[in-house]
C-alpha positions in Angstrom: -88.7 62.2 -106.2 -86.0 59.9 -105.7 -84.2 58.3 -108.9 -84.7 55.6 -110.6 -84.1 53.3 -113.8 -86.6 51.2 -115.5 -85.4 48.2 -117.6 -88.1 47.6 -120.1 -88.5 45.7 -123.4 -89.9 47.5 -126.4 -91.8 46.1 -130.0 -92.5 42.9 -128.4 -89.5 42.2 -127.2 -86.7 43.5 -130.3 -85.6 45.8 -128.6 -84.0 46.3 -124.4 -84.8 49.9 -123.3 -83.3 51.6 -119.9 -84.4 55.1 -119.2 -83.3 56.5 -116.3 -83.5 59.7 -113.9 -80.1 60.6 -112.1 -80.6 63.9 -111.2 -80.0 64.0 -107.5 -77.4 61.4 -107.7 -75.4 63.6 -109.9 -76.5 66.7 -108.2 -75.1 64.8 -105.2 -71.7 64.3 -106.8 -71.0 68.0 -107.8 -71.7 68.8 -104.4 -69.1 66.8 -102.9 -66.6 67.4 -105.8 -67.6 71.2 -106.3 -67.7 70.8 -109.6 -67.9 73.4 -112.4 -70.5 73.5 -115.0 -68.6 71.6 -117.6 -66.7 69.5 -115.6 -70.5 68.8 -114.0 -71.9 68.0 -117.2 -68.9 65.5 -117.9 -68.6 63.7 -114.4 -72.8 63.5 -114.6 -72.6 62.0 -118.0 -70.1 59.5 -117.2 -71.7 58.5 -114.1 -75.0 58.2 -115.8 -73.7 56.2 -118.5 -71.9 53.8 -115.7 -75.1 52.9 -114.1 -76.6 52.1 -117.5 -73.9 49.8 -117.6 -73.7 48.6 -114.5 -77.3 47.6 -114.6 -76.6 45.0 -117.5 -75.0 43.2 -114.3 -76.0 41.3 -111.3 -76.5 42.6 -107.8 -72.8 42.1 -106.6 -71.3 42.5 -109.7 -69.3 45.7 -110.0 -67.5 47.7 -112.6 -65.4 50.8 -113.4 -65.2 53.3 -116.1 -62.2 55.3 -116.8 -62.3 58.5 -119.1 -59.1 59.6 -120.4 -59.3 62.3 -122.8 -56.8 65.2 -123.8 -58.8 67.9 -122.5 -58.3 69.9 -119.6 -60.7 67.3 -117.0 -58.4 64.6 -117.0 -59.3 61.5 -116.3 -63.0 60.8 -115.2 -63.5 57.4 -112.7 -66.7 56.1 -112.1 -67.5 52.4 -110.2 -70.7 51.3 -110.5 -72.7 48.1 -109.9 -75.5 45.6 -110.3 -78.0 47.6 -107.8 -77.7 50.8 -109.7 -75.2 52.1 -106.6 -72.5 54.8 -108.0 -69.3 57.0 -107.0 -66.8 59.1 -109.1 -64.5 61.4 -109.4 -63.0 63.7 -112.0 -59.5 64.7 -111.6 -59.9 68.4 -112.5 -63.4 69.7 -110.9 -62.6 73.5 -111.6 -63.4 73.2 -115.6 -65.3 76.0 -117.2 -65.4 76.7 -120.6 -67.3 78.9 -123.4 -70.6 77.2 -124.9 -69.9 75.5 -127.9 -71.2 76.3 -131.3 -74.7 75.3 -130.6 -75.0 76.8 -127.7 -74.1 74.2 -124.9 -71.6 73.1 -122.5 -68.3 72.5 -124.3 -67.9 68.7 -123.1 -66.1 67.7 -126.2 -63.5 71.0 -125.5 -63.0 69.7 -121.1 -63.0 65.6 -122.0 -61.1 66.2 -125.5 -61.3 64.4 -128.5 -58.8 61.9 -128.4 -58.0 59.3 -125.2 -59.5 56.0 -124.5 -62.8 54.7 -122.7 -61.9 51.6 -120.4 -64.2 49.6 -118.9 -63.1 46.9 -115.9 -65.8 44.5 -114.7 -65.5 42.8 -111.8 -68.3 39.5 -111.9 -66.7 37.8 -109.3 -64.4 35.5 -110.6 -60.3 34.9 -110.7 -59.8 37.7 -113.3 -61.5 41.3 -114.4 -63.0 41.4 -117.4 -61.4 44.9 -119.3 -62.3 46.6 -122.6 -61.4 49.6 -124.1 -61.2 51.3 -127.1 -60.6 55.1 -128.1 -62.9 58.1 -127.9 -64.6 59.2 -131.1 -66.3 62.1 -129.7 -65.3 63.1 -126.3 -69.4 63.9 -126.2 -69.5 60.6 -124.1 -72.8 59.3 -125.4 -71.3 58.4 -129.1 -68.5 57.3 -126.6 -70.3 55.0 -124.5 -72.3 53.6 -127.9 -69.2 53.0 -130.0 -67.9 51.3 -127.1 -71.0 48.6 -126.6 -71.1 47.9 -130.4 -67.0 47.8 -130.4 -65.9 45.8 -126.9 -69.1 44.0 -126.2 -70.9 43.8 -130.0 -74.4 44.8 -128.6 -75.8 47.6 -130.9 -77.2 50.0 -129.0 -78.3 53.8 -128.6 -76.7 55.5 -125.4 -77.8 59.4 -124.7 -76.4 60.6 -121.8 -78.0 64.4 -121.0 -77.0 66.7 -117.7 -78.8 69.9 -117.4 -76.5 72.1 -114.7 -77.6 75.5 -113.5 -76.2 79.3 -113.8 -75.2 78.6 -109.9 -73.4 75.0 -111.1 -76.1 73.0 -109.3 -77.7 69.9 -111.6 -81.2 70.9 -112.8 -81.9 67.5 -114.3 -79.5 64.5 -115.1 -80.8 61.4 -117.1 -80.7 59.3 -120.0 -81.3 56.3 -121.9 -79.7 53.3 -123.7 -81.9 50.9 -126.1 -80.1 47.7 -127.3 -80.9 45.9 -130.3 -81.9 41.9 -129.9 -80.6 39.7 -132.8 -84.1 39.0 -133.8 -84.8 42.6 -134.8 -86.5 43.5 -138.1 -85.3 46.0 -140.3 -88.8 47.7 -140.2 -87.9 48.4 -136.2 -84.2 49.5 -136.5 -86.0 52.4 -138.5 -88.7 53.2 -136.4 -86.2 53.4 -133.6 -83.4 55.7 -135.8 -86.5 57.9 -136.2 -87.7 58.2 -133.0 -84.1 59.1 -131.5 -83.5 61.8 -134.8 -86.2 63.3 -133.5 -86.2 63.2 -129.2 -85.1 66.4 -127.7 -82.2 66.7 -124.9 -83.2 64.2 -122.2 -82.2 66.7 -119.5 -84.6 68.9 -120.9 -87.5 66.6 -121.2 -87.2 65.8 -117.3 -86.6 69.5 -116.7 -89.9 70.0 -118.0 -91.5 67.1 -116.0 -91.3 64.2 -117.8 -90.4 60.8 -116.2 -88.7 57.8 -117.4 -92.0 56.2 -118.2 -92.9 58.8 -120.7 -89.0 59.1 -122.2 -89.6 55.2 -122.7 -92.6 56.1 -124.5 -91.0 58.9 -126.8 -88.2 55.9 -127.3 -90.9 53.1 -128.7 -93.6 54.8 -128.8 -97.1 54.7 -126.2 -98.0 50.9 -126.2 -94.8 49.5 -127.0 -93.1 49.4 -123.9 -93.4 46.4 -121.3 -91.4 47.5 -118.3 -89.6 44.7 -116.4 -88.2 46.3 -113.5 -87.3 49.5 -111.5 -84.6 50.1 -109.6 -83.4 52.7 -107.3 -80.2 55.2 -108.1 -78.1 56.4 -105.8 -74.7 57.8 -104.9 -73.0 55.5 -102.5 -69.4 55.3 -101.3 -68.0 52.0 -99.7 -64.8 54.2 -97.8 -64.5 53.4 -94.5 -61.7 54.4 -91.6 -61.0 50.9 -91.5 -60.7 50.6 -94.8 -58.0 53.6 -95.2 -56.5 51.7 -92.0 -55.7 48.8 -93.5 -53.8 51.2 -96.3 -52.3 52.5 -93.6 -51.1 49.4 -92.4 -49.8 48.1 -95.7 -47.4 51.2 -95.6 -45.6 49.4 -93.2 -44.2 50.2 -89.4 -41.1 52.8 -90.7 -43.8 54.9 -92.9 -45.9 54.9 -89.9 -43.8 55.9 -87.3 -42.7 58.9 -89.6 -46.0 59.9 -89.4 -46.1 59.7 -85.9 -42.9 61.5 -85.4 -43.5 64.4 -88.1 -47.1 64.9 -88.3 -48.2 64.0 -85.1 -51.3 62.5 -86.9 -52.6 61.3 -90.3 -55.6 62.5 -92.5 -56.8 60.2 -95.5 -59.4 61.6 -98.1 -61.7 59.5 -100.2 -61.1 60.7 -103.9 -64.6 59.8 -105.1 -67.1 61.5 -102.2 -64.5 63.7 -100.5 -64.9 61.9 -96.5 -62.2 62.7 -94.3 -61.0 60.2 -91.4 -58.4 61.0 -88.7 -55.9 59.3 -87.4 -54.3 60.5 -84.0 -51.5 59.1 -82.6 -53.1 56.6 -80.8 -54.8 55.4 -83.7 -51.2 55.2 -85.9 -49.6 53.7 -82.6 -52.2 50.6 -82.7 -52.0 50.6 -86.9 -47.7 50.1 -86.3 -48.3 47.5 -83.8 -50.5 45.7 -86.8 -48.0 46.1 -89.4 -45.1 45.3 -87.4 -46.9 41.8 -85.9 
């Protein structure tokens, strides 16, 4: 089944729900990246946690997530967008660590504990709209939560959940984020706290077949839910060879012609799905005559 998140509105409208399956988008990721189990679990729950974001926007309207923590990952970047369209990267994809103290992946121990979320959003006009502020877990899903109620006051719930395999593959990938309207009674801010006390590991839930539908309904509970819209989720890149040309090109006519002369060639890599495009000399010959014009 392809994934998908549902934006829905829960007791009568109090409350905005998102629930969302992302497993083969993240299971797409690791591939290209080759991630580790940890390092899996943290690129996933960024990226999931992105598109939850990113579907707060309109269809062209993008945005980027930058982790950077103190543990051994580095930094984590993530662009998504209005359509529910994502990409990352995490800087060090070879992370494996012991299971924490209860028994799961450590992604406190690879993120670390201190750093800063930033969030960049581009809507389309002169200037990006930035926020950031600094980890308080390095679990991500408090991360992503402190930064909504912080940066963009919206109260909210974010759980962010990644399931990865003995073999490093991505069993299940999903989550959830419920935001609070301004009309909300107190009688429904407790329901919810009590409901999300109680929901198991999201990843698990899917793992043992349940959809976003029925998460929803674990969120607010069966006959509270009005869904408004679902959307598709996937892993898309927007690199190009003409887009790493026109890099190229900016390097300027001496840079090229030293890669003419020395490496008889030029190979560019995209950091966030791993394509590779080739330039032979041919190719750098008509890039010079560009930059030199």
């Amino acid at each position: 089944m392809s994934d998908y998140l549902l934006k829905s509105l829960g007791y009568n409208g109090e409350v905005r729900v998102y629930a969302i399956d992302a497993t083969e988008t993240v299971a797409e990721a690791q591939r290209r990246h080759g991630t580790w189990s940890v390092a899996s679990a943290a690129l996933g729950r960024t990226m999931i946690g992105a598109i939850l974001l990113g579907a707060t926007l309109k269809g062209k309207e993008k945005m980027t997530v930058k982790i950077e923590g103190n543990g051994p990952t580095g930094h984590i970047i993530v662009d998504s967008n209005g359509k529910c369209e994502v990409k990352g990267y995490i800087a060090n994809p070879k992370i494996s660590l012991p299971l924490n103290e209860a028994g799961k992946l450590d992604v406190r121990g690879a993120v670390g504990s201190q750093g800063t979320l930033t969030v960049t959003k581009d809507l389309g006009m002169k200037e990006a709209f930035s926020g950031q502020v600094p980890l308080v877990s390095g679990e991500l899903g408090e991360d992503f939560t402190y930064y909504m109620a912080t940066s963009e006051q919206t109260p909210s719930a974010i759980g962010l959940s990644v399931l990865v395999d003995t073999d490093d593959s991505i069993k299940a990938a999903g989550g959830f984020m419920i935001q609070v309207m301004p009309d909300a009674t107190e009688e429904t801010i407790t329901a919810l706290e009590n409901r999300l006390a109680s929901i198991p590991m999201i990843s698990q839930l899917m793992e043992n077949g349940e959809n976003p539908e029925a998460i929803l309904d674990r969120l607010v509970g069966e006959g509270n839910v009005k869904v408004l819209e679902k959307m598709p989720v996937s892993f898309k890149c927007d690199c190009s060879k003409e887009r790493f040309a026109t890099a190229i090109i900016a390097l300027g006519g001496e840079e090229i012609d030293s890669m003419i002369e020395e490496d008889h060639g030029a190979e560019a890599s995209c950091h966030f799905c791993g394509n590779q495009y080739h330039y032979d000399i041919a190719d750098l010959e008509k890039l010079k005559a560009e930059a030199i014009s």
